[in-house]
C-alpha positions as CSV (number, residue, x, y, z in Angstrom):
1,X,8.4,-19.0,17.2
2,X,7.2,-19.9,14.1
3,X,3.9,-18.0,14.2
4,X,6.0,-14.9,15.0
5,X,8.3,-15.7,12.2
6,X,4.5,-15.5,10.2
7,X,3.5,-12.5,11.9
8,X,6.3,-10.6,10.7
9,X,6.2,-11.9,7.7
10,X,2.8,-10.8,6.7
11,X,2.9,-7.7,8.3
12,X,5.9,-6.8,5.9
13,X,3.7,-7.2,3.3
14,X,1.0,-5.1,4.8
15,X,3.2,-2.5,5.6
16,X,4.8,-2.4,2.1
17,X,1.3,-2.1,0.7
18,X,-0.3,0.5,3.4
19,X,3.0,2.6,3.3
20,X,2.2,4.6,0.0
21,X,-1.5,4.9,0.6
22,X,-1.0,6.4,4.2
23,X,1.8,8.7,2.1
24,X,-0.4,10.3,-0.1
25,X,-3.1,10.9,2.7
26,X,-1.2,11.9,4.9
27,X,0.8,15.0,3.0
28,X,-1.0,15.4,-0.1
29,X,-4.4,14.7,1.3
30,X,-5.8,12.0,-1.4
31,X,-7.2,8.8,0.1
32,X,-6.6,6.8,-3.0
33,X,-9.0,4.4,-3.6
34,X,-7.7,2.6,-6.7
35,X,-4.0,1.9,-5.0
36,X,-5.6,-1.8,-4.6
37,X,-6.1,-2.0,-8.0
38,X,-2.3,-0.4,-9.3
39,X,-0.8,-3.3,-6.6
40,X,-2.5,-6.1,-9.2
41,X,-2.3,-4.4,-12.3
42,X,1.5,-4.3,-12.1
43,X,1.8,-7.8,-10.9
44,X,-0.7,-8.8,-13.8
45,X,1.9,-6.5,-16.7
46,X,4.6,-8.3,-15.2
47,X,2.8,-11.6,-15.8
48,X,2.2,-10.7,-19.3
49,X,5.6,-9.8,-20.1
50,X,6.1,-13.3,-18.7
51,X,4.4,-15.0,-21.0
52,X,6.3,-14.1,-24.2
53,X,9.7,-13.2,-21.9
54,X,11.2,-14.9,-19.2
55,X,12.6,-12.3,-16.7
56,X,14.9,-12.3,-13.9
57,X,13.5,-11.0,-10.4
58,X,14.4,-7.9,-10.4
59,X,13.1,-7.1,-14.2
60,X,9.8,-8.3,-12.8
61,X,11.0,-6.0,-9.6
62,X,11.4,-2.9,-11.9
63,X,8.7,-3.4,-14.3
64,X,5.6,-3.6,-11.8
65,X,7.4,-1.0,-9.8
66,X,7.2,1.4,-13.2
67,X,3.9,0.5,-13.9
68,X,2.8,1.2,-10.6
69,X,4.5,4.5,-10.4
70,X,3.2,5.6,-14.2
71,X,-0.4,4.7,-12.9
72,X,-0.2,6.6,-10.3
73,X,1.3,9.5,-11.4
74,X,-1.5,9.3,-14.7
75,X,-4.4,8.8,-12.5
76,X,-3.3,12.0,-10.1
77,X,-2.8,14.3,-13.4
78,X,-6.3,13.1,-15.2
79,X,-8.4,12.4,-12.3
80,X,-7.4,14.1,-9.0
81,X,-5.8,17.1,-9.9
82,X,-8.8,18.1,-12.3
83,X,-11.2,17.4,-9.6
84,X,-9.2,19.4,-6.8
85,X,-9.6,22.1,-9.4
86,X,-13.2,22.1,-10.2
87,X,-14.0,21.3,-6.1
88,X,-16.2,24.6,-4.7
89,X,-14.6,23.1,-0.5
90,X,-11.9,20.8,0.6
91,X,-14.4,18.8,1.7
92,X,-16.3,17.9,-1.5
93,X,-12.9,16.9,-3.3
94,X,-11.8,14.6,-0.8
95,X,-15.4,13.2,-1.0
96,X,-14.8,13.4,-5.1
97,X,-11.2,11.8,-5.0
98,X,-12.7,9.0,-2.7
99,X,-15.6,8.0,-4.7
100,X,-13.2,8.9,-8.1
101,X,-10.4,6.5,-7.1
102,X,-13.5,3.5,-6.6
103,X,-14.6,4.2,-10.5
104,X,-10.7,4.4,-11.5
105,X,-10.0,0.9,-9.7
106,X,-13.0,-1.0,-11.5
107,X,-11.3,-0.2,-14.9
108,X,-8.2,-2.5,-14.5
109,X,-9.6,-4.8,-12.6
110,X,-12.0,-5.3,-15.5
111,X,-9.4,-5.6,-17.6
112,X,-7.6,-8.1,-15.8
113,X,-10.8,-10.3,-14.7
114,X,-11.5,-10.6,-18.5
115,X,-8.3,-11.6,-19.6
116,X,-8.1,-14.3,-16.7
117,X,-11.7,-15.2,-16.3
118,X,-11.4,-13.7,-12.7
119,X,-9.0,-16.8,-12.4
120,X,-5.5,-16.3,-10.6
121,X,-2.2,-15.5,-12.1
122,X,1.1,-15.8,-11.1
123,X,4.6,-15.1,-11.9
124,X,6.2,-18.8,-12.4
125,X,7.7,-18.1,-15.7
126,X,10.0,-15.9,-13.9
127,X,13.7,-17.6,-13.6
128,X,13.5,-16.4,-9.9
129,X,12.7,-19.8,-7.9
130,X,11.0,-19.6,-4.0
131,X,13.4,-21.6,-1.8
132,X,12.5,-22.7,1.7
133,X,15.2,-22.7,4.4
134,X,14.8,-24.9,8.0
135,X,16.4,-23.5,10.3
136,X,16.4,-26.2,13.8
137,X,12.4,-26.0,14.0
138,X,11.8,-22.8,11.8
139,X,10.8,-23.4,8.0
140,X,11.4,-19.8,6.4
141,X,11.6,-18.5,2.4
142,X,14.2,-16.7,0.5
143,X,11.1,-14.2,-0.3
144,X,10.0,-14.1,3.0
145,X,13.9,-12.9,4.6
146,X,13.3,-10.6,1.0
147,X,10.3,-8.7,1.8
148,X,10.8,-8.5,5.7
149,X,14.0,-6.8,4.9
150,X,12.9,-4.7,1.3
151,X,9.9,-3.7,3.8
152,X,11.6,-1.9,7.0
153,X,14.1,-0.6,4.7
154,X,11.8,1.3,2.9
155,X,9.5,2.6,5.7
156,X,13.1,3.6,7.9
157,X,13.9,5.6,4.8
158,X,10.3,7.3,4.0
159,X,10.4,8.3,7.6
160,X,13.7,9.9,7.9
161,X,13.2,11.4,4.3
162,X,9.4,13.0,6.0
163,X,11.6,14.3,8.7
164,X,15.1,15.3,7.7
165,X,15.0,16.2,4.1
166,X,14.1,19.5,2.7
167,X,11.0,17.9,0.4
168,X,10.2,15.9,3.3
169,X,9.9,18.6,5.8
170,X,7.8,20.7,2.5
171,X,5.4,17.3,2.2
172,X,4.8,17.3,6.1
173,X,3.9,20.9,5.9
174,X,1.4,20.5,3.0
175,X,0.0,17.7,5.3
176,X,-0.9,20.5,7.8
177,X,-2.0,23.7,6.1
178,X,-1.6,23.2,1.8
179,X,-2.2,27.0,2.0
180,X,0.0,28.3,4.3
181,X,3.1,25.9,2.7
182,X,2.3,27.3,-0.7
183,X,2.7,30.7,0.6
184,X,5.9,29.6,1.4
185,X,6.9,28.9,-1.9
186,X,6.3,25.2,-1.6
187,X,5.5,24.0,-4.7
188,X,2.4,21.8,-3.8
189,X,2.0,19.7,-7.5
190,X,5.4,19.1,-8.2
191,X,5.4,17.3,-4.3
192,X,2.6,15.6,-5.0
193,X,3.2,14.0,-8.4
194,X,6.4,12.4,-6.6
195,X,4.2,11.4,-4.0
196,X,2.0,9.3,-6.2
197,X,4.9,8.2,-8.0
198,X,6.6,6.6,-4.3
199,X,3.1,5.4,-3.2
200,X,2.3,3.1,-7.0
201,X,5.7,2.0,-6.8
202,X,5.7,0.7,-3.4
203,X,1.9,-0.8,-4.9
204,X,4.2,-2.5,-7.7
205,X,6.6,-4.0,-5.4
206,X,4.4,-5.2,-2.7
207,X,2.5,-6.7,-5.6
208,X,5.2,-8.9,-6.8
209,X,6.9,-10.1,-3.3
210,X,3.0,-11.1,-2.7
211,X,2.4,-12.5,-5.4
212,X,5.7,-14.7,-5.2
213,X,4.9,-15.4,-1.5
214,X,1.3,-16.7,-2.3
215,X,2.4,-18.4,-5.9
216,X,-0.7,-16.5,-7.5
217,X,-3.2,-13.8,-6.4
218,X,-6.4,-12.9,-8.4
219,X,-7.7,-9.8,-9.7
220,X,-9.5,-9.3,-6.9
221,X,-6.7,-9.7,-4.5
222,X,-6.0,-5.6,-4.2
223,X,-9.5,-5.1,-2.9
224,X,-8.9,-7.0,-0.1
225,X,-5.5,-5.6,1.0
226,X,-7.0,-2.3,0.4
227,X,-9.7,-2.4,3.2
228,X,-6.6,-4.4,5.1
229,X,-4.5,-1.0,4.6
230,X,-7.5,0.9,5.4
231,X,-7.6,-0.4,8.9
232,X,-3.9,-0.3,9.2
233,X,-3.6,3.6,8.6
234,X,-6.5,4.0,11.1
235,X,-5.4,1.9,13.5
236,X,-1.5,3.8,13.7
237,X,-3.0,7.1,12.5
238,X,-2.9,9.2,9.3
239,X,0.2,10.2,8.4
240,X,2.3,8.8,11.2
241,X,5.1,6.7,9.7
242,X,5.0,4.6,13.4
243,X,1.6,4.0,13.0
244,X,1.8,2.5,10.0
245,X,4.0,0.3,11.0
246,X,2.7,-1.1,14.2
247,X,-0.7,-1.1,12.4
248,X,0.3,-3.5,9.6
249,X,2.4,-5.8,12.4
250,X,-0.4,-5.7,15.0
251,X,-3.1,-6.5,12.3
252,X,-0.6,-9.5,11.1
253,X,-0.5,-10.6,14.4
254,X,-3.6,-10.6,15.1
255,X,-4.7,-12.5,12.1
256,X,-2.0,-14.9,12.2
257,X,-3.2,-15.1,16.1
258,X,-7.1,-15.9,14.9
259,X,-6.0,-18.5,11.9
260,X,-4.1,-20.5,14.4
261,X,-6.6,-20.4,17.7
262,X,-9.7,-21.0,15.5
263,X,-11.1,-22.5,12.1
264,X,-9.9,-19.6,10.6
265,X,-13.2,-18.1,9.0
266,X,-13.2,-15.3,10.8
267,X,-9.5,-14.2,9.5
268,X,-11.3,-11.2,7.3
269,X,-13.2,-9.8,9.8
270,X,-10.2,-8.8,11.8
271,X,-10.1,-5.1,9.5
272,X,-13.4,-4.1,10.0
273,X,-13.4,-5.0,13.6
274,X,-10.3,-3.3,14.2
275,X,-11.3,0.1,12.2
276,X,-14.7,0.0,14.5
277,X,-12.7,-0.5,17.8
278,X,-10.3,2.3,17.0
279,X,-13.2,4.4,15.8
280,X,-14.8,3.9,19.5
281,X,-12.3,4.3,21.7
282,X,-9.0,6.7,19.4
283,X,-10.6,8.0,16.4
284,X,-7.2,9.8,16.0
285,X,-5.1,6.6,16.1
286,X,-2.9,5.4,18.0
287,X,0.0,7.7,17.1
288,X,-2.9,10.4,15.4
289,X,-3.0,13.6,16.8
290,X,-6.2,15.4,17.8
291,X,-5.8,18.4,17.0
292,X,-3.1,18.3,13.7
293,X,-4.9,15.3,11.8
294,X,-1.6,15.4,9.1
295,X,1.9,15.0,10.1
């Protein structure tokens, strides 16, 4: 019971994290590249603020979550926008926007590696304090029951926002034919500047409940849930709010499944293995259509 108790645990986290990148592909078409690096740069503004400040949980809460959205937002207007403009096919700007979003992501990272000597950081001067509860045989945290919950809230909402509200229905229309929805009066940049805005806040907050849960990460830490997210999204299928979700809980389980059936050392190869399985056998995903890759 208590690897299950881990299992959804970590998936939380990975779904918090893979949420707002499968967003933004899925609607607005930009695979963003640097969202691993706007998930530690807003834990690591947060830990500066820290160190002159001390700040209650939800200050820390509300500032990464800003910072994450202002990145965001900044890096769609000054990189991705210009290059959808200045892109001759569809093609060679989501090719662009890829390969764009790796240079964007090396910049804070550098930033914070230098100012930490690529050592981790962490948010203890916060006043917020991790307790552990026992429950009979189960040993769980208060920011454990915190994500779990923050996490499925948030992905029940996106979905029934994607599916019942009028910007939501607009977003899942842009996902299938930009063109054809524009034509329609949909006003594609306005859409997708929110979008970026949802997605780097959701970076900001999955930042700081995994950063609490670990005690530290590193400035490297956002690579590594990126290719995690990565497989996630391809596992459940781009743009499919479902998929997400059982991608980030299956890829939990099956990690949590590995770390406790073997030395652990293989833990990391779980991503890549998935994404070449799913590649094989669904390239669409397991809740991906064939036909309508966005929905």
């Amino acid at each position: 019971m208590q690897d299950v108790l881990s299992v959804v645990s970590l998936g939380s986290i990975y779904l918090l994290f893979a949420l707002g990148m499968s967003l933004t592909w899925g609607t607005i078409d930009v695979l963003n590249f640097s969202h691993g690096s706007i998930f530690m740069f807003s834990t690591f503004t947060a830990y500066l603020l820290l160190g002159s400040t001390a700040l209650p949980f939800l200050a820390v809460v509300a500032v990464a979550v800003a910072v994450g959205a202002l990145m965001s937002v900044l890096i769609q207007v000054l990189a991705f926008e210009q290059i959808i403009k200045r892109a001759r096919t569809k093609k060679n700007a989501e090719m662009q926007i890829l390969i764009g979003g790796i240079g964007i992501a090396i910049i804070p990272l550098a930033i914070a590696q230098h100012h930490t000597k690529s050592n981790p950081f962490g948010l203890r001067e916060s006043s917020f304090s991790v307790d552990t509860w026992v429950v009979g045989d189960l040993r769980i945290t208060n920011i454990a029951v915190m994500t779990i919950i923050v996490a499925l809230v948030l992905w029940l909402a996106l979905a029934l926002w994607l599916r019942r509200s009028r910007n939501g229905l607009a977003l899942r229309a842009i996902g299938v034919d930009a063109e054809v929805a524009s034509l329609m009066g949909v006003d594609r940049r306005r859409l997708a500047l929110v979008t970026m805005a949802v997605a780097g806040g959701l970076a900001g907050l999955a930042g700081v409940l995994f950063t609490f849960t670990l005690g530290a990460i590193t400035p490297e830490s956002g690579d590594t849930l990126l290719v995690k997210a990565f497989a996630i999204i391809i596992l459940g299928g781009v743009g499919s709010m479902r998929g997400v979700a059982f991608g980030a809980y299956f890829l939990a389980a099956c990690e949590v499944w590995v770390l406790t059936q073997t030395s652990g050392s293989w833990v990391e190869a779980v991503s890549f293995g998935l994404i070449f399985i799913v590649l094989l056998i669904r390239p669409a995903g397991v809740f991906g259509r064939k036909e309508v890759r966005r929905t």
